[in-house]
C-alpha positions as CSV (number, residue, x, y, z in Angstrom):
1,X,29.5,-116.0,-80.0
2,X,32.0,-112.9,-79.9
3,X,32.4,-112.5,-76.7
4,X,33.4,-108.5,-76.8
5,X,31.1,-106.4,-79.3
6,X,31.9,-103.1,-80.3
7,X,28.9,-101.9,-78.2
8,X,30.6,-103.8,-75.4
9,X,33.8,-102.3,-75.6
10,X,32.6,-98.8,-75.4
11,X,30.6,-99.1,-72.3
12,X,33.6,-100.6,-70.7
13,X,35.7,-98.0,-68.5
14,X,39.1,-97.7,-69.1
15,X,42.0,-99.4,-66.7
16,X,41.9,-97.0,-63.6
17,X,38.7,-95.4,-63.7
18,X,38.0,-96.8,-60.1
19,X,41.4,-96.9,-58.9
20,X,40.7,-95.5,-55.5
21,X,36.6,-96.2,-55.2
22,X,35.2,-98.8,-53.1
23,X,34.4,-102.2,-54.3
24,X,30.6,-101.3,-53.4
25,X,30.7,-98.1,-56.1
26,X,31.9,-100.1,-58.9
27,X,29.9,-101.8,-61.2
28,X,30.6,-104.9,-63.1
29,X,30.9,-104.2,-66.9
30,X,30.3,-107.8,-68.4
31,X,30.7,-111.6,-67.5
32,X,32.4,-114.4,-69.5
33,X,32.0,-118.1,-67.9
34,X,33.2,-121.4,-68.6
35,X,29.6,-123.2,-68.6
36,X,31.1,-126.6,-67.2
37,X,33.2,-125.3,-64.6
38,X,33.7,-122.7,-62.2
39,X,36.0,-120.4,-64.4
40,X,34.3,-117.1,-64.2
41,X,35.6,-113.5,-65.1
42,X,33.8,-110.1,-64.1
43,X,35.1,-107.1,-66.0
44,X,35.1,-103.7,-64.6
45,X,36.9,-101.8,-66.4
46,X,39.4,-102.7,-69.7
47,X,40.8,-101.0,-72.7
48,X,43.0,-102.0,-76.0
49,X,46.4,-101.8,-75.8
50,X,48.8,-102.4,-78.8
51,X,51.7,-105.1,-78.5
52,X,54.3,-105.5,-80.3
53,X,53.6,-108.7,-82.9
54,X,49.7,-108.8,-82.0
55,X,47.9,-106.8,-84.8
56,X,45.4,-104.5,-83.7
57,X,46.8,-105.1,-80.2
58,X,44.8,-107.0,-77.5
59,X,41.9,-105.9,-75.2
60,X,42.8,-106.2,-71.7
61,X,40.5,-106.4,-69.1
62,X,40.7,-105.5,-64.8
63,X,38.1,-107.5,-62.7
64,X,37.1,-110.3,-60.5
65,X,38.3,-113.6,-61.1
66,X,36.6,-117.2,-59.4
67,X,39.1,-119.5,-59.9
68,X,38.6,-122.9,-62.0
69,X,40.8,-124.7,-58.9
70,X,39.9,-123.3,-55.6
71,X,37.9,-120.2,-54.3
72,X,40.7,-119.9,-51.7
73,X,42.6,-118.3,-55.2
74,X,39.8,-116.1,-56.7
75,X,41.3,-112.5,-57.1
76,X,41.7,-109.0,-58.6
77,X,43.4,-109.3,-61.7
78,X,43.8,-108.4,-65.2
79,X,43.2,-110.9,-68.2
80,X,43.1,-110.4,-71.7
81,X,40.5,-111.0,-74.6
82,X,43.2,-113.4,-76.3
83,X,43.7,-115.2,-73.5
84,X,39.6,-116.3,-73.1
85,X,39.5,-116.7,-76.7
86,X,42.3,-119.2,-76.7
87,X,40.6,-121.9,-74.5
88,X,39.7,-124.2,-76.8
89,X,37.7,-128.1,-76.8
90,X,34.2,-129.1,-76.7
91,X,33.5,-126.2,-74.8
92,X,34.4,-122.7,-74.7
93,X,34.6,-119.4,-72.7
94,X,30.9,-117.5,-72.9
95,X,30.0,-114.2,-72.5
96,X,26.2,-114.0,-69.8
97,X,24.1,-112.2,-72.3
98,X,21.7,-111.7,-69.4
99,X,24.1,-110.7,-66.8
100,X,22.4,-108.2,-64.8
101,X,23.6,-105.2,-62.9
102,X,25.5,-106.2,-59.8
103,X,28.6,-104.1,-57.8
104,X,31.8,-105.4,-57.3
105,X,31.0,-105.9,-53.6
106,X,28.9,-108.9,-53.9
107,X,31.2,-111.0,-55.9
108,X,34.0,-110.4,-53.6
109,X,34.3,-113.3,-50.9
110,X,31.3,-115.3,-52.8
111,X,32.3,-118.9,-52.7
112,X,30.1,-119.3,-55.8
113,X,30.2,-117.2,-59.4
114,X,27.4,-114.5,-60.1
């Protein structure tokens, strides 16, 4: 599964766009999961950048993070396409194809992924 489309990546706002707007304005772009753990990444915004030695440059994404290891370390962050597309074994990072529409707000806190 490619995990960022085309169509995807132009419905995704770029870094900043909600800067200064409350975590119950902002919707959540798209959501990539690891389906045997409790890895899960909520994009709100993201654009390419270009970097030096990566051709084509890397897509890098601003969101909500639930950690693998604790929820005491889920956080606002940014991570990159490369970096989901690098896990590798039997199992790999998803994108939820049926990921509704849900605010920032009610991932925030959440001891459990969306």
């Amino acid at each position: 599964m490619k995990l960022l489309t085309k169509a995807i990546e132009k419905k995704i706002p770029p870094l900043y766009t909600y800067e200064n707007t409350p975590a119950s304005e902002i919707p959540i772009a798209v959501k990539f999961f690891h389906p045997i753990s409790r890895w899960t990444w909520l994009a709100t915004e993201g654009e390419r950048q270009a970097f030096k030695g990566v051709p084509g440059g890397d897509f890098i994404f601003f969101g909500y993070v639930f950690s693998g290891i604790d929820p005491d370390f889920d956080e606002l962050g940014y991570f990159s396409l490369s970096d989901l597309e690098s896990v590798r074994g039997p199992v790999r990072i998803e994108r939820d194809m049926y990921f509704g529409r849900h605010m920032l707000s009610e991932a925030i806190g959440r001891k459990t992924p969306l």
